[in-house]
C-alpha positions as CSV (number, residue, x, y, z in Angstrom):
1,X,-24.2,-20.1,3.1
2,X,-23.3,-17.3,5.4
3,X,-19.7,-15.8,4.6
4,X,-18.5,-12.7,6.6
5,X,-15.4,-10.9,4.2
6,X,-14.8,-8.5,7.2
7,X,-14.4,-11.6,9.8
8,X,-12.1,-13.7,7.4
9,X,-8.0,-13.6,8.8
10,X,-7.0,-13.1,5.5
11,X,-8.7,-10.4,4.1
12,X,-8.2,-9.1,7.7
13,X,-4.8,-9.5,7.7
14,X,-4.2,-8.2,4.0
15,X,-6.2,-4.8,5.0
16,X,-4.0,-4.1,7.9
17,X,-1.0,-4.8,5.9
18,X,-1.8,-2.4,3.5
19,X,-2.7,0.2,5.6
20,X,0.0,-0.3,7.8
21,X,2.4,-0.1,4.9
22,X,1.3,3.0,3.9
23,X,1.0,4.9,7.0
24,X,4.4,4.0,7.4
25,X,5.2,5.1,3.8
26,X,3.9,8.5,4.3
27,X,6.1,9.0,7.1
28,X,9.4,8.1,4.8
29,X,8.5,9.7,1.7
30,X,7.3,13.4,3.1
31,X,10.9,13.4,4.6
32,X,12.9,11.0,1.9
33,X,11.2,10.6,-1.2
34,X,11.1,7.0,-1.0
35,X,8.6,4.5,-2.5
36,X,7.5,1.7,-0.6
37,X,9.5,-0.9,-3.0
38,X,12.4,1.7,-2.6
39,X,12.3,1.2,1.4
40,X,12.1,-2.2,1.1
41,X,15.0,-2.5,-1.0
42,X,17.1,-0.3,1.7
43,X,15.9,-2.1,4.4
44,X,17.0,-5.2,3.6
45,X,20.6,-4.5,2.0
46,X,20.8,-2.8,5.5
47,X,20.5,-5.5,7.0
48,X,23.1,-7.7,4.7
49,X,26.3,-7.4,2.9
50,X,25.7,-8.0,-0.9
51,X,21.9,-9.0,-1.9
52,X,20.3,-10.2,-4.9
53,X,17.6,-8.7,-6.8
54,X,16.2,-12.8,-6.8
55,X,17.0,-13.2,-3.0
56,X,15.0,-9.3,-2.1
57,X,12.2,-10.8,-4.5
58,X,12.1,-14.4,-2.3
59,X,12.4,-12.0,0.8
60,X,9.6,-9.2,0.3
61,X,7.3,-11.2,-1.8
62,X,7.4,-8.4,-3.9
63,X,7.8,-8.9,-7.9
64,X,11.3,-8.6,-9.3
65,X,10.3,-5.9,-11.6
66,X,9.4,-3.7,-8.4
67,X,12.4,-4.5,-6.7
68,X,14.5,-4.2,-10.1
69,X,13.0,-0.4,-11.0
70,X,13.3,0.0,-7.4
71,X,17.3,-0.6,-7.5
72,X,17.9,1.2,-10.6
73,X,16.3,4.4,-8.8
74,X,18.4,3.7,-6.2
75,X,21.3,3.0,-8.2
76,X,20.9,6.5,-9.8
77,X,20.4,8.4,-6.7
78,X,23.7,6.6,-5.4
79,X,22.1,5.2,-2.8
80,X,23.3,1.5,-3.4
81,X,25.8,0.0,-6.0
82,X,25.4,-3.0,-7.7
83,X,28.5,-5.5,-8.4
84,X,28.7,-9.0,-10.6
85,X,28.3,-11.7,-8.6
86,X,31.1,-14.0,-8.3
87,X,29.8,-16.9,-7.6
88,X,27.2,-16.3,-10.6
89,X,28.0,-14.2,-12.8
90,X,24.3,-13.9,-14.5
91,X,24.0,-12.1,-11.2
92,X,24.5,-8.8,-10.0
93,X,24.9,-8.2,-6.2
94,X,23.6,-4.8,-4.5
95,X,25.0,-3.1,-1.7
96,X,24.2,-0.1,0.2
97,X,26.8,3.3,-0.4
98,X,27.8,5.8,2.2
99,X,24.9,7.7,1.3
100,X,22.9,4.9,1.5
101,X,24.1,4.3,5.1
102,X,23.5,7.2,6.2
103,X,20.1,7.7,4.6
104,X,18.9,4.2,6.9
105,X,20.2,5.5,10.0
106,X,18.0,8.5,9.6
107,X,15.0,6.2,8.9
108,X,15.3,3.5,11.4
109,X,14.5,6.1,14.4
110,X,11.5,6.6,12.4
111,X,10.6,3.1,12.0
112,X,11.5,1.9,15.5
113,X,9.1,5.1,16.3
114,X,6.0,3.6,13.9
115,X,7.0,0.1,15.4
116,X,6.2,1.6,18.9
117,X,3.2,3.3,18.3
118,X,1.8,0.2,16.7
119,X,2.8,-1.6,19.7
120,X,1.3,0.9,22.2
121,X,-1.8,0.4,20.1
122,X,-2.4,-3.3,20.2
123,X,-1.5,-2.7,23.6
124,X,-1.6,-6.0,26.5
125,X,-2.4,-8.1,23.8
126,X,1.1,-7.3,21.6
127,X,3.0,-10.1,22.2
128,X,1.0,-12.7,21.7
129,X,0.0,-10.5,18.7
130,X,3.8,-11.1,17.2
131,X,3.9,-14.7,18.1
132,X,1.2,-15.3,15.5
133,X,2.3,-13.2,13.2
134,X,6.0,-14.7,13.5
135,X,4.2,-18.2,13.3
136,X,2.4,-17.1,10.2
137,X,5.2,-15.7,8.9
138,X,7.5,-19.3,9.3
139,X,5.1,-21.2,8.6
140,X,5.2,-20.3,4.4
C-alpha cells in the first residue's frame, strides 16, 4: 500500500491552516498582544451584536474552554462585556466595548492586508481557490 501524507487534502489543508493562522497571529500580537483564540473571539463579536460563548464554540470550532479563557482576558482588559442572556438565562451574552471597537478597526486593515497578500500569492488560480474552500466549508 502506497500512501503519500504530503499529497493527502487533509493533512494539506490542516498544515496551511496552521501556518496561515499563525503568520497572521504574528502580525496581531507584535502590535496587540492578542492570542489567536483572543482574535477569534473579537472577530466574530465584530461581526454580531451579542454572541454566545456556545455559538463562538459552534462558529470557530474551537473548544469552549479556549473561547471561555479567551473572553475572560478580554473581559478584564475591557475589551468586551458580557451580559445574561434573556432569552436563557444559563447564558451569558458578549459584546464588544468602545475599546473593543476601536481595537478591530485598527486590525481589520491588517487583516484585509494578510487577506491580499494571500490572494496575490495563490495568484490566477484564487478564485476558484475560495470556491472550494467555501464548498468545504458549507459542506460540514
Amino acid at each position: 500500500m502506497s500512501f503519500d501524507l504530503s499529497d493527502f487534502l487533509p493533512y494539506q489543508l490542516a498544515v496551511a491552516s496552521s501556518r496561515i493562522s499563525r503568520a497572521f497571529a504574528e502580525r496581531y500580537r507584535a502590535e496587540f498582544g492578542l492570542s489567536i483564540p483572543e482574535w477569534r473571539v473579537l472577530a466574530h463579536l465584530a461581526q454580531s451584536d451579542a454572541v454566545s460563548v456556545r455559538e463562538i464554540h459552534a462558529r470557530v470550532d474551537m473548544d469552549k474552554s479556549k473561547v471561555s479563557r479567551a473572553a475572560a482576558r478580554l473581559e478584564a482588559a475591557g475589551l468586551i462585556e458580557k451580559r445574561e442572556n434573556p432569552e436563557d438565562r444559563r447564558l451569558l451574552d458578549m459584546r464588544l466595548t468602545a475599546k473593543g471597537r476601536d481595537l478591530i478597526a485598527r486590525i481589520v486593515p491588517i487583516a484585509d492586508a494578510y487577506q491580499g497578500e494571500l490572494l496575490a500569492l495563490i495568484g490566477p488560480h484564487a478564485e476558484g481557490f475560495r470556491s472550494g474552500l467555501q464548498k468545504l466549508y458549507e459542506d460540514k
